[in-house]
C-alpha positions in Angstrom: 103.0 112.8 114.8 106.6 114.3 114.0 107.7 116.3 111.5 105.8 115.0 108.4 107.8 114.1 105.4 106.5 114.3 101.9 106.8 110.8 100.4 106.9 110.4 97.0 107.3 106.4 97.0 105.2 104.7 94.2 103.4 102.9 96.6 102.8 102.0 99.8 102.3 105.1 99.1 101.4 108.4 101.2 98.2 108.8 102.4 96.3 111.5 103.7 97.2 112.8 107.4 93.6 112.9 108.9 93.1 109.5 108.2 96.8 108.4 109.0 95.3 110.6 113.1 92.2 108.8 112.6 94.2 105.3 113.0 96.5 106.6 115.2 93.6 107.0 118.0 91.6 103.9 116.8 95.0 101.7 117.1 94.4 100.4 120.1 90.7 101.1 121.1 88.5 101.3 117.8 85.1 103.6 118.1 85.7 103.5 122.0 84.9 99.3 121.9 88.4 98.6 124.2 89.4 97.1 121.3 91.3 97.7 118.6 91.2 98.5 114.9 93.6 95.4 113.8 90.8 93.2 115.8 87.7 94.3 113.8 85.3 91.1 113.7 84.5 90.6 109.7 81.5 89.3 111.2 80.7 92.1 113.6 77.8 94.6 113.2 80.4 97.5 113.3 82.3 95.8 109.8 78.9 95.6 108.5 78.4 99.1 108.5 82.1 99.9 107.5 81.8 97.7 104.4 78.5 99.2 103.4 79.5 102.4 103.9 83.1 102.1 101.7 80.9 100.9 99.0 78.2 103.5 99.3 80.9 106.2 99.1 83.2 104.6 96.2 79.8 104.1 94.3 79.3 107.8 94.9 82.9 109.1 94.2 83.1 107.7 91.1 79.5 107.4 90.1 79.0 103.7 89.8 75.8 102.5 87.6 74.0 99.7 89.3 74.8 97.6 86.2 78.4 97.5 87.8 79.4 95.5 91.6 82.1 96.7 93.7 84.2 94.3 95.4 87.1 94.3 98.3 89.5 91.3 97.7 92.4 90.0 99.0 96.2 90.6 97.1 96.3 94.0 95.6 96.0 93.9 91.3 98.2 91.0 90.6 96.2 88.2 90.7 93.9 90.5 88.7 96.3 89.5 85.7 95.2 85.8 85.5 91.7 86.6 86.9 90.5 88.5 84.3 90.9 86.0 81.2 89.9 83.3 83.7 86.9 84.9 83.8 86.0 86.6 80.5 87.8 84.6 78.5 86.9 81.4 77.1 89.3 78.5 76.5 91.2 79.7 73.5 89.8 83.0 73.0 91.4 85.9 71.7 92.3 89.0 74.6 93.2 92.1 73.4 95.8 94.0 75.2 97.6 97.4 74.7 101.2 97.2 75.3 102.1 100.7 77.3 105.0 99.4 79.4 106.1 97.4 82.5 102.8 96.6 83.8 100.5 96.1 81.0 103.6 93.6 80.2 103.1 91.7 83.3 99.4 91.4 82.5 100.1 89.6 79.2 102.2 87.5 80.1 100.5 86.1 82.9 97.1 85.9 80.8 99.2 84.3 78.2 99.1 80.5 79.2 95.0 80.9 79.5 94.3 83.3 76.9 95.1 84.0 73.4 96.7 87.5 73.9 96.9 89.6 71.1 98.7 92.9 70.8 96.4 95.0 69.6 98.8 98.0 69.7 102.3 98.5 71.2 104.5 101.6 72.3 107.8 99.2 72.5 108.7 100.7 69.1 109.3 104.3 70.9 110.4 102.9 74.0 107.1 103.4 75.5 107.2 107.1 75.5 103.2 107.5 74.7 99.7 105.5 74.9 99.4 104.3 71.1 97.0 106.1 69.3 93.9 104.8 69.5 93.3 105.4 65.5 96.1 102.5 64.7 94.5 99.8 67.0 94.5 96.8 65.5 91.2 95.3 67.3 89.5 91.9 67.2 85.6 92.5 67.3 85.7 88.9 68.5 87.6 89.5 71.5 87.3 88.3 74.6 87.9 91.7 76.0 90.6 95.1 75.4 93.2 95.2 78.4 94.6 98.5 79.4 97.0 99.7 82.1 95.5 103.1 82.9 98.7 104.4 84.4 101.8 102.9 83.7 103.5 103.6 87.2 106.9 103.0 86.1 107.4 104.8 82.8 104.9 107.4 83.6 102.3 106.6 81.0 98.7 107.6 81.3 96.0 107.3 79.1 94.5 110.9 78.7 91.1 109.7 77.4 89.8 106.0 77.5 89.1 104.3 74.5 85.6 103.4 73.1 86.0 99.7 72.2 82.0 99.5 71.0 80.7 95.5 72.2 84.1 94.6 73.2 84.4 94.8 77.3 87.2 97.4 78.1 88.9 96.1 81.0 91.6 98.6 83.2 94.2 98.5 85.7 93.5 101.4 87.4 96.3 100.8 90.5 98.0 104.1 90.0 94.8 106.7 88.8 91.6 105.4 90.7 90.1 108.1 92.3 92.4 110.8 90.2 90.1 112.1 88.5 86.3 111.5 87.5 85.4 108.5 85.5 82.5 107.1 83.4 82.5 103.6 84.7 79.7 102.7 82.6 82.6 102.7 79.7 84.2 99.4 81.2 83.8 96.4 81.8 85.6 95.2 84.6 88.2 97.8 86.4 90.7 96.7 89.2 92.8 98.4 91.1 95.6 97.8 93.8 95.0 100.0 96.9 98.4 101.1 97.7 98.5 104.2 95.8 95.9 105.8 95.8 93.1 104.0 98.5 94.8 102.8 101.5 97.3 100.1 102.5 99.2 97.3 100.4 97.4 93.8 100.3 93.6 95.1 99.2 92.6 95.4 95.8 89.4 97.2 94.6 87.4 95.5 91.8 84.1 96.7 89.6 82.4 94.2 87.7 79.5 94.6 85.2 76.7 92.6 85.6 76.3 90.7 82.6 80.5 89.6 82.7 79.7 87.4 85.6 79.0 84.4 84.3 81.6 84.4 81.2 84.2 82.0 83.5 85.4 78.9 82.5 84.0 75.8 84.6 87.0 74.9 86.0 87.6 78.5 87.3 88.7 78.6 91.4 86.0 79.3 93.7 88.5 82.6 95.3 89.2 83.5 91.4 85.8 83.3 91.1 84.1 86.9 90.5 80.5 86.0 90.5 81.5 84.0 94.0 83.0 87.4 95.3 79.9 88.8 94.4 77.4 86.1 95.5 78.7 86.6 98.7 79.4 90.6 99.1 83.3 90.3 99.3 82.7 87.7 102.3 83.7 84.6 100.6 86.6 84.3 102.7 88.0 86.6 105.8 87.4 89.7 104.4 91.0 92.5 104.9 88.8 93.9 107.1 91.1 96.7 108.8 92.4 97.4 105.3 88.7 98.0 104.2 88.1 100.0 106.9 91.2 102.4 106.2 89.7 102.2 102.7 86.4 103.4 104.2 88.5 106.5 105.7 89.9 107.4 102.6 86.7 107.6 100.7 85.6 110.3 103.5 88.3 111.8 103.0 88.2 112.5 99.8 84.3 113.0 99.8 84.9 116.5 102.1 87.9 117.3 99.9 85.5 117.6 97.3 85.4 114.8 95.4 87.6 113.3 92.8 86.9 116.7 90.4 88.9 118.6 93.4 91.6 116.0 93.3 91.8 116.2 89.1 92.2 119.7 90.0 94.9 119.1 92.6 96.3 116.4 90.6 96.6 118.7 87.3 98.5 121.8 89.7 101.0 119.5 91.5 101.9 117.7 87.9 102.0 121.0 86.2 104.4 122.0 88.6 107.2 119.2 87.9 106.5 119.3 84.4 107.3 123.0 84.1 110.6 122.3 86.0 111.4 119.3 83.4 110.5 121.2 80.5 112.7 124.2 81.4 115.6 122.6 82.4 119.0 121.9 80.9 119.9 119.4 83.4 117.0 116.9 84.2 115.5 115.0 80.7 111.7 113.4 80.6 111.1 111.5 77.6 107.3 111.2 77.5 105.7 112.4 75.2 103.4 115.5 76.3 100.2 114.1 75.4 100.6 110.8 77.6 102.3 111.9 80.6 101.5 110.9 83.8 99.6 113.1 86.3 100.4 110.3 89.1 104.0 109.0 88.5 106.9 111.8 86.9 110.4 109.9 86.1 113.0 111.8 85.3 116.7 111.5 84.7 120.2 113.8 85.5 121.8 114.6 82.4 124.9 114.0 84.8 124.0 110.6 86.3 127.1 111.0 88.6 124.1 113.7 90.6 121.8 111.1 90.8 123.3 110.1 94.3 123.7 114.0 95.5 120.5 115.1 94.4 118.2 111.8 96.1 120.5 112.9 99.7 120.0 116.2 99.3 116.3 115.3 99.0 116.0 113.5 101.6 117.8 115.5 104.0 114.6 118.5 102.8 112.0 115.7 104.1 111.7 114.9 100.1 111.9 110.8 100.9 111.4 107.8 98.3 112.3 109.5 95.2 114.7 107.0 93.8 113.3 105.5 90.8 112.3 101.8 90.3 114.8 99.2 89.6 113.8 98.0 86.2 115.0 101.7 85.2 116.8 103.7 87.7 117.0 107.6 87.6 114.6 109.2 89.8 110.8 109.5 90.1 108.1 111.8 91.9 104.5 110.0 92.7 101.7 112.5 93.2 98.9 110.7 94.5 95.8 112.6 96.0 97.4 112.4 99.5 100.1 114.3 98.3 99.7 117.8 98.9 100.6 120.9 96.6 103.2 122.3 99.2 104.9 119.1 98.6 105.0 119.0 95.0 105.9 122.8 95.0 108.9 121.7 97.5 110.2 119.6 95.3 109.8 121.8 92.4 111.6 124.5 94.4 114.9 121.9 95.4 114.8 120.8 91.7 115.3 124.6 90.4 117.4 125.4 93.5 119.8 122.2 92.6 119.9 122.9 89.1 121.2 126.2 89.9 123.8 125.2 92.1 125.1 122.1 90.1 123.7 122.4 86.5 
C-alpha cells in the first residue's frame, strides 16, 4: 500500500489498515482455497463459520442479551425507514419520532404513508443545533414505537445519553455511532445500522431485533421486509453479502484486540476533543452545535470567509487530508472520525486547521 491518506469522508468511509492488508492478500486466493474472497460460497462451510463468528463477536462487543437477534441484510439503513413501521406498527398506529435533522427526516417521511408519525419532539425550531431535551417529549404511551437517529451524520448531532421510553420500544439508527462507544442494548428495541461508517463496506446493514417485536408485522408485510423471515432463516433468506459479511467479520476482530468499543469511546472522545478545541478557539471557523449534543463521529464546520472554503479543502488535500467537503444539503466542510480513524489523523488536521488559521485568519 502507498502512502496512506487520512479520509475523513462520511462514508464509505475509512476503515482500519489491518483489515484493508487482510483483503489485500485474501483478494484473489481467500484462506489459501485458490480462490478468492469476492467468490465466498454463502453456502460453503467456510461462510458458515465467518457468519457465526461476526455474530459471536458483535454479540460480544456490544454485549447483546439473548432476548435480542443479530441480523446481516442486504441495502445499508434505508430500507430500515419503511421496515420498521412495517413491522412494529399496526395499520394506523401512532410512531413516535424525534426530529434531530436530515436523517431522522428521511425516516418520517418514508414511514409516513404506513404509519401515523407523530413528532414527539423537534430541534427544527433551533435549526437542529441539539437533541431535544428529553424532559419536553411529548410521548404517546400508545405508540407503536419512539424513532431516534442516534447520530445525525450531517448536522453533527448525537444523542449523549439514550432515552428511557418505559413499555414503548426505542428504536435507533445507529449508521454513524455503532460500535463508538459501549451500549446497553437491552434499552431498545430494534437498532439498525448502515455499515459504511463504522463496520465495513457500503451495501450491508446490521440489524438487532428483540424477541418479542417479531411477530408485531402486518399480514401483508414482504417476505425480504420481513424481520421474523430474516430471522427464521439466520440472515439466509436470500444470497446473503457474503464478502461484505466477512469484511464485517474482520472489523469486529479488529476492534476486539483494539480493546473493545470502551478503547474506541476513548479514542473517539481524544480525536473529537481535538477539533472541538480548534473550533472553540478560533476566530475564523464557526460550529453551531450546541456543546451538549455534538457529534463525536461527524464535526461540520464553516469559514467565517466562505471565499477559503475552496483554499482550505486544496490545501487539505494536498496534506493527505482527503474528503473533507461537506454534504450537499449544507455545504461548508466536515471531519468524520470513525474508529478507523486514527488520532495522528485527527491531530493532523487539528494542526493544518490552527496552521491555516494563522496564515489566512
Amino acid at each position: 500500500m502507498g502512502e496512506r491518506a487520512y479520509n475523513f469522508g462520511a462514508g464509505p468511509a475509512m476503515m482500519p489498515d489491518p483489515v484493508i492488508e487482510r483483503i489485500a492478500r485474501e483478494w484473489q486466493d481467500f484462506d489459501g482455497g485458490g480462490y478468492s474472497a469476492l467468490e465466498l460460497g454463502h453456502r460453503s462451510e467456510p461462510f458458515a463459520d465467518i457468519l457465526a463468528r461476526a455474530k459471536a463477536d458483535l454479540r460480544e462487543l456490544l454485549a447483546i442479551p439473548d432476548s435480542h437477534h443479530v441480523l446481516f441484510l442486504h441495502g445499508g439503513a434505508t430500507p430500515h425507514f419503511a421496515m420498521v413501521p412495517l413491522n412494529l406498527a399496526r395499520e394506523g398506529q401512532s410512531a413516535d419520532y424525534i426530529h434531530t435533522g436530515y436523517w431522522s427526516d428521511k425516516a418520517m417521511a418514508e414511514a409516513a404513508p404506513l404509519a401515523n408519525v407523530r413528532i414527539a419532539a423537534s430541534a427544527a425550531a433551533s435549526e437542529f443545533d441539539r437533541v431535544p431535551d428529553a424532559a419536553n417529549w411529548q410521548l404517546d404511551p400508545q405508540a407503536a414505537y419512539v424513532h431516534i437517529c442516534a447520530n445525525e451524520t450531517i448536522g453533527g448531532v448525537e444523542f449523549a445519553d439514550y432515552p428511557d421510553t418505559g413499555s414503548v420500544p426505542l428504536v435507533a439508527d445507529m449508521s454513524s455511532n455503532i460500535l463508538s462507544r459501549p451500549l446497553d442494548v437491552s434499552r431498545f428495541g430494534l437498532i439498525y445500522a448502515g455499515a459504511q461508517k463504522n463496520i465495513g463496506p457500503a451495501g450491508l446493514a446490521i440489524v438487532i431485533v428483540r424477541d418479542d417485536l417479531l411477530h408485531r408485522a402486518r399480514a401483508a408485510v414482504p417476505s425480504m421486509m420481513s424481520y421474523a423471515r430474516h430471522v427464521e432463516w439466520d440472515s439466509m433468506y436470500n444470497t446473503p453479502a457474503a464478502f461484505m459479511i466477512w469484511v464485517a467479520g474482520l472489523v469486529f476482530e479488529h476492534v476486539k484486540k483494539a480493546g473493545g468499543v470502551a478503547a474506541m469511546q476513548r479514542e473517539n472522545a481524544a480525536k473529537s476533543t481535538l477539533i472541538y478545541n480548534v473550533l472553540d478557539g478560533s476566530k475564523l471557523y464557526t460550529n453551531r452545535i450546541q456543546k451538549g449534543s455534538r457529534s463525536r463521529m461527524n464535526i461540520p464546520f464553516f469559514l467565517r470567509e466562505p471565499r477559503l472554503e475552496t483554499r482550505f479543502l486544496d490545501g487539505a488535500r494536498r496534506r493527505g487530508l482527503i474528503n473533507l467537503k461537506g454534504h450537499r444539503a449544507v455545504g461548508g466542510v466536515r471531519a468524520s472520525l470513525y474508529n478507523a480513524m486514527p488520532l495522528d489523523g485527527a491531530r493532523a488536521l487539528a494542526d493544518y486547521m490552527t496552521e491555516f488559521e494563522r496564515r489566512y485568519g
